[in-house]
C-alpha positions in Angstrom: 45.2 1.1 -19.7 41.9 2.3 -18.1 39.7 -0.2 -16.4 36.4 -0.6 -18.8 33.2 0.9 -17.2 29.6 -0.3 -17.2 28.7 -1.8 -20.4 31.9 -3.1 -21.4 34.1 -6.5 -21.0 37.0 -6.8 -21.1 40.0 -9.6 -19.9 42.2 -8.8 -17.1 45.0 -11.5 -15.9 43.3 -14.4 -18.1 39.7 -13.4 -16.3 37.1 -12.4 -18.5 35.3 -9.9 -17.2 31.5 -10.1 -17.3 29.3 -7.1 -18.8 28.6 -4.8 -16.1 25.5 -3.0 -15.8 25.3 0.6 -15.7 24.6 2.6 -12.2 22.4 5.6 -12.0 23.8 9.0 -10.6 20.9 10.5 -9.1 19.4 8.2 -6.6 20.9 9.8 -3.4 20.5 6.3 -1.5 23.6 5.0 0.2 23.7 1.4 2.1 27.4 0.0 3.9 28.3 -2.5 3.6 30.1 -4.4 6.6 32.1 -7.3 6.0 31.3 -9.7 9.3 34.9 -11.8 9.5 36.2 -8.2 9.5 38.8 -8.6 6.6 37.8 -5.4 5.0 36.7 -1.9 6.5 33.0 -1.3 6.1 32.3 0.2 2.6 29.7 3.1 1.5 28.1 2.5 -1.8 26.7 4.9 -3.7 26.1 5.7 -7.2 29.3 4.4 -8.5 29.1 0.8 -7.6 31.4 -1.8 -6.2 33.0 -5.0 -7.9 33.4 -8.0 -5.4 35.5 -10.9 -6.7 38.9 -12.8 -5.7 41.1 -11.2 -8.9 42.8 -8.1 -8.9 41.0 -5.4 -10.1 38.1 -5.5 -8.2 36.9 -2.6 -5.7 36.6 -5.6 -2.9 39.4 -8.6 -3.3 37.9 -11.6 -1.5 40.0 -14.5 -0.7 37.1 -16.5 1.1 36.2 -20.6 -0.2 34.4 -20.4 -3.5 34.8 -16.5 -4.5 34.4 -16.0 -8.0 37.3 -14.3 -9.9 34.3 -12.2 -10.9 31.5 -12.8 -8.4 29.0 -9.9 -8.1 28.4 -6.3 -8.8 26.5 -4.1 -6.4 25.4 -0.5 -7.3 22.6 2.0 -7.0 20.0 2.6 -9.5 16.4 3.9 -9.6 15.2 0.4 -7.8 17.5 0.7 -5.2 20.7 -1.5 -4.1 20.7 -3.7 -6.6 23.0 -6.9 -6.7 24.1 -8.1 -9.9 25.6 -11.8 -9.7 28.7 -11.8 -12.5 28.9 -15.2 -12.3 26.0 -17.4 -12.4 28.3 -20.7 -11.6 29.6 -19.1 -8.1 27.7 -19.5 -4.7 25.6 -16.5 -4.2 22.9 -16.2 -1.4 21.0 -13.7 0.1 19.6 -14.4 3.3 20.2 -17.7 2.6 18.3 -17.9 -0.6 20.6 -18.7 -3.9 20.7 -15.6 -6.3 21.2 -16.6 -10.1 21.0 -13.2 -11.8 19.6 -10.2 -9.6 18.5 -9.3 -6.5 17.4 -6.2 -4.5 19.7 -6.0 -1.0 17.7 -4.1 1.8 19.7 -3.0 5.5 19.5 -6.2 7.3 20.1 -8.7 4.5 23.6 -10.7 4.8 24.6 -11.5 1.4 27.7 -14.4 1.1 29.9 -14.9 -1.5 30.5 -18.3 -1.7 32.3 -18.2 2.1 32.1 -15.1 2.3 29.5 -13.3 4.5 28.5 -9.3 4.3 25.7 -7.2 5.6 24.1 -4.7 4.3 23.7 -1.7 6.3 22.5 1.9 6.6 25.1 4.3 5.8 25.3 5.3 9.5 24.4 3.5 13.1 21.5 5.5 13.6 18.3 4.2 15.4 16.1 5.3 17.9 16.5 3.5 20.7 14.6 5.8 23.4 11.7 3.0 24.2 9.1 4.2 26.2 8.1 2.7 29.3 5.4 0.0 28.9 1.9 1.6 28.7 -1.3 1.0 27.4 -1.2 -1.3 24.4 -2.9 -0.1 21.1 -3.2 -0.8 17.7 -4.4 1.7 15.3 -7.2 1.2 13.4 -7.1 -0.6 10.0 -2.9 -1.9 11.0 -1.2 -5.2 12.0 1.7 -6.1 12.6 3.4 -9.3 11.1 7.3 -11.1 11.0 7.8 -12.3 8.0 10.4 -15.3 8.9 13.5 -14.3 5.9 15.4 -17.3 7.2 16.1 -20.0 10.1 13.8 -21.8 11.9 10.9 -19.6 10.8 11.8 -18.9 7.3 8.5 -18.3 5.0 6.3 -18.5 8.0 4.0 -15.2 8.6 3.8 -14.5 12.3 1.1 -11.8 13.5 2.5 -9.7 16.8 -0.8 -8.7 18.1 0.2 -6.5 21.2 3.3 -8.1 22.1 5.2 -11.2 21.4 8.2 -12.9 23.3 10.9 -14.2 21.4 13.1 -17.1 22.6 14.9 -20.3 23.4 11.7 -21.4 25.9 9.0 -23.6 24.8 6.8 -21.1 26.6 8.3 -18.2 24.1 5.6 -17.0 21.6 8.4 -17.4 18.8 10.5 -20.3 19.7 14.3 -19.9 18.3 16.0 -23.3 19.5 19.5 -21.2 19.5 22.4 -21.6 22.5 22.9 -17.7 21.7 19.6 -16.8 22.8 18.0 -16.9 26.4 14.9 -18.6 27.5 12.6 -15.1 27.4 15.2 -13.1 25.2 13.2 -9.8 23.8 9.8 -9.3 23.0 8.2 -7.1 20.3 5.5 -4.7 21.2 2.8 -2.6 19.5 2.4 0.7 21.7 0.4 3.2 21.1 3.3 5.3 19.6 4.9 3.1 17.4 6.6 -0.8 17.0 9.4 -1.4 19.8 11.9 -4.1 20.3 12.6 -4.5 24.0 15.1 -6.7 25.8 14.3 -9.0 28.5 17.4 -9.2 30.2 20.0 -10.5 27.3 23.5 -9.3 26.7 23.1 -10.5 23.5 20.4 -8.1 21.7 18.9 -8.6 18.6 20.0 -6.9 15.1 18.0 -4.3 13.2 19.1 -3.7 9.9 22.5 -5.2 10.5 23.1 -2.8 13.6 23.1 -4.6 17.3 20.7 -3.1 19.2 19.2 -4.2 22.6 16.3 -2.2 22.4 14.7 0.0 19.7 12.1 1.5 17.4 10.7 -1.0 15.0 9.3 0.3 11.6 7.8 -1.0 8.5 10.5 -2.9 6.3 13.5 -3.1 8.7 14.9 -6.4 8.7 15.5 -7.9 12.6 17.8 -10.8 13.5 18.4 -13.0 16.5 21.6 -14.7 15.9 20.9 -16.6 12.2 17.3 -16.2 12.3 15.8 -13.3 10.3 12.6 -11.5 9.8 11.1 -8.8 7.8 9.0 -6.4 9.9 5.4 -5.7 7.8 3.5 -3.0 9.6 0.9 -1.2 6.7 -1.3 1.0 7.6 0.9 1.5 10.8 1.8 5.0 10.1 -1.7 6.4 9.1 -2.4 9.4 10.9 -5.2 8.6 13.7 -7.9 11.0 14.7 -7.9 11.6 18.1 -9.3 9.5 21.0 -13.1 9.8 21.2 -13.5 11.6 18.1 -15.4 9.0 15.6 -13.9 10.2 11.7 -16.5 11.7 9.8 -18.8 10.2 8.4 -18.9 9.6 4.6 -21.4 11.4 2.7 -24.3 9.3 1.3 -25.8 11.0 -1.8 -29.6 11.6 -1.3 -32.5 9.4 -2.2 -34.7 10.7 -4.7 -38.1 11.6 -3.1 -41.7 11.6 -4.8 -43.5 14.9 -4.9 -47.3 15.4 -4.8 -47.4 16.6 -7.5 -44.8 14.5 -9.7 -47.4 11.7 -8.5 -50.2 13.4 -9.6 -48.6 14.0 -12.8 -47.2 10.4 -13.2 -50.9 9.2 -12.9 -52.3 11.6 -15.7 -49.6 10.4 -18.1 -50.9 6.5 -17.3 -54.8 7.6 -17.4 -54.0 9.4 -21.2 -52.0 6.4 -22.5 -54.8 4.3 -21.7 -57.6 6.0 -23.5 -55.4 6.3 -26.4 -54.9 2.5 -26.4 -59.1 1.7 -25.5 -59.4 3.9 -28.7 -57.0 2.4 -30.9 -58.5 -1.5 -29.8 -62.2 -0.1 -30.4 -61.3 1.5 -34.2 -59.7 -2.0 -35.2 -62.3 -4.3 -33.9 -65.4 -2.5 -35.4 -63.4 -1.9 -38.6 -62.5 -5.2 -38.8 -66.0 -5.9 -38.6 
C-alpha cells in the first residue's frame, strides 16, 4: 500500500500519522540539512519535503531521547523552509526556543528533536572567505551593523559592531562569551569599506556561519554566526546600497519653486481691494440715508 501524501493521515504500525501539509514545487530553494552526532548523512531538501520521527516510515528514523514516533515535517513552500512540528507534545526547539506548531528554519539555525540536534545548512559549503587585509574602516552612509544574540549568553540582546568588535572569553573582549572553547581575543567582526568580514585572531577553533566552520569570512545580511553554543543573527540594512563615489555629494533633491509676486499681479491685487471698497462705502451710504 502507498504511503499517504500531504493532506492525508493515515496509521502505520499503531502510529497515527498526523496531517501533513502540502509542499510547493516551484520554489527552487534548497537548504541541508546536517545531522551533528553524525548518525545520518547530510540531507538536501527540496520541494518534496522530509518526515523526521523515530517509526518506520519516515524519510529520517531518529532514535535519539524523546523523538516523537511522528515529530516534525520540514519542506519548501513559498515562505521558505518551513518546519512543521507533527507532534505538539514532543520536544522541539529551534535555536533553543520551543516550537509548538511552525517555524521558519534559516542556514545557521540548529533545530533538536527532543535529543536530537540538526543544522540547517546551504545546500553547498560555499563562502567567500578571501578577507581583505585590514584597511581603512567605513561605513556607508545610512547602514549599521548589529548582532542580534539568537541564543546563549547574549540571547535577545542587540549588539551594534560599529567598525569592529572582538569577540571572546576576556573581560577586555567587546562581546564577552564565558566559553572554555573560545580564546581570550578569539575573532573580531569588522565593517570595511567593501563589505562585513569575520576575522580570526589566532583560534583553531573558528566560528560558524550558517552552520559551515569558517575561520575567516564574508559576513552578509541574515547569515546566522556561532561561536560554540552562542548564536547571532547578522542585521546589516541598508549595507548593500549602492554608494556614490568618494567626494561626489548625491544630488541634490529638487525643491519645487516659490511662487513670486509680479508688478503687475500687485498692482492688479490692489485695484480689486480699492473696487471692493467703494462698492461697500456705497452700499453702507444707501442703507443709512434710506433708513432715514
Amino acid at each position: 500500500m502507498p504511503e499517504p501524501g500531504c493532506g492525508a493521515q493515515s496509521t502505520l504500525r499503531g502510529s497515527m500519522r498526523p496531517m501533513l501539509e502540502c509542499a510547493e514545487t516551484l520554489r527552487p530553494d534548497a537548504m541541508r540539512l546536517s545531522f551533528i552526532n553524525e548518525s545520518h548523512d547530510d540531507l538536501i531538501v527540496t520541494s518534496g519535503g522530509v518526515n523526521l520521527g523515530s517509526a518506520v516510515g519516515n524519510d529520517v528514523v531518529l532514535d535519539g531521547k524523546e523523538v516523537s514516533p511522528w515529530h516534525a515535517r520540514i519542506f519548501v513552500d513559498a515562505r521558505g523552509i518551513v518546519l512543521q512540528v507533527l507532534d505538539p507534545t514532543a520536544q522541539t526547539h529551534v535555536n533553543a526556543r520551543p516550537v509548538l506548531e511552525k517555524a521558519l528554519l534559516r542556514r545557521g539555525d540548529i533545530l533538536h528533536l527532543g535529543q536530537a540536534a540538526v543544522a540547517i545548512k546551504a545546500d553547498t559549503d560555499t563562502i567567500d572567505k578571501a578577507i581583505p587585509s585590514p584597511g581603512e574602516r567605513s561605513t556607508p552612509q545610512g547602514a549599521r551593523v548589529t548582532l542580534r544574540g539568537l541564543s546563549g549568553a547574549h540571547a535577545g540582546r542587540a549588539i551594534a559592531v560599529g567598525e569592529r568588535v572582538v569577540v571572546g572569553s576576556t573581560a577586555n573582549a567587546d562581546i564577552v562569551i564565558d566559553d572554555a572553547r573560545l580564546s581570550p581575543r578569539h575573532s573580531a567582526i569588522e565593517v570595511l569599506d567593501n563589505g562585513i568580514w569575520l576575522r580570526s585572531l589566532g583560534s583553531a577553533q573558528g566560528a560558524n556561519v550558517n552552520g559551515i566552520g569558517v575561520l575567516d569570512a564574508r559576513l552578509r545580511s541574515g547569515d546566522q554566526l556561532s561561536f560554540a553554543r552562542h548564536q547571532f543573527l547578522v542585521e546589516a540594512p541598508g549595507f548593500n546600497v549602492q554608494e556614490p563615489a568618494v567626494g561626489t555629494p548625491p544630488p541634490a533633491k529638487a525643491q519645487p519653486a516659490e511662487p513670486t509676486l509680479r508688478e503687475s499681479d500687485g498692482n492688479a491685487a490692489i485695484g480689486w481691494l480699492l473696487g471692493v471698497a467703494a462698492l461697500i462705502a456705497i452700499g453702507l451710504y444707501l442703507l443709512i440715508h434710506r433708513g432715514l
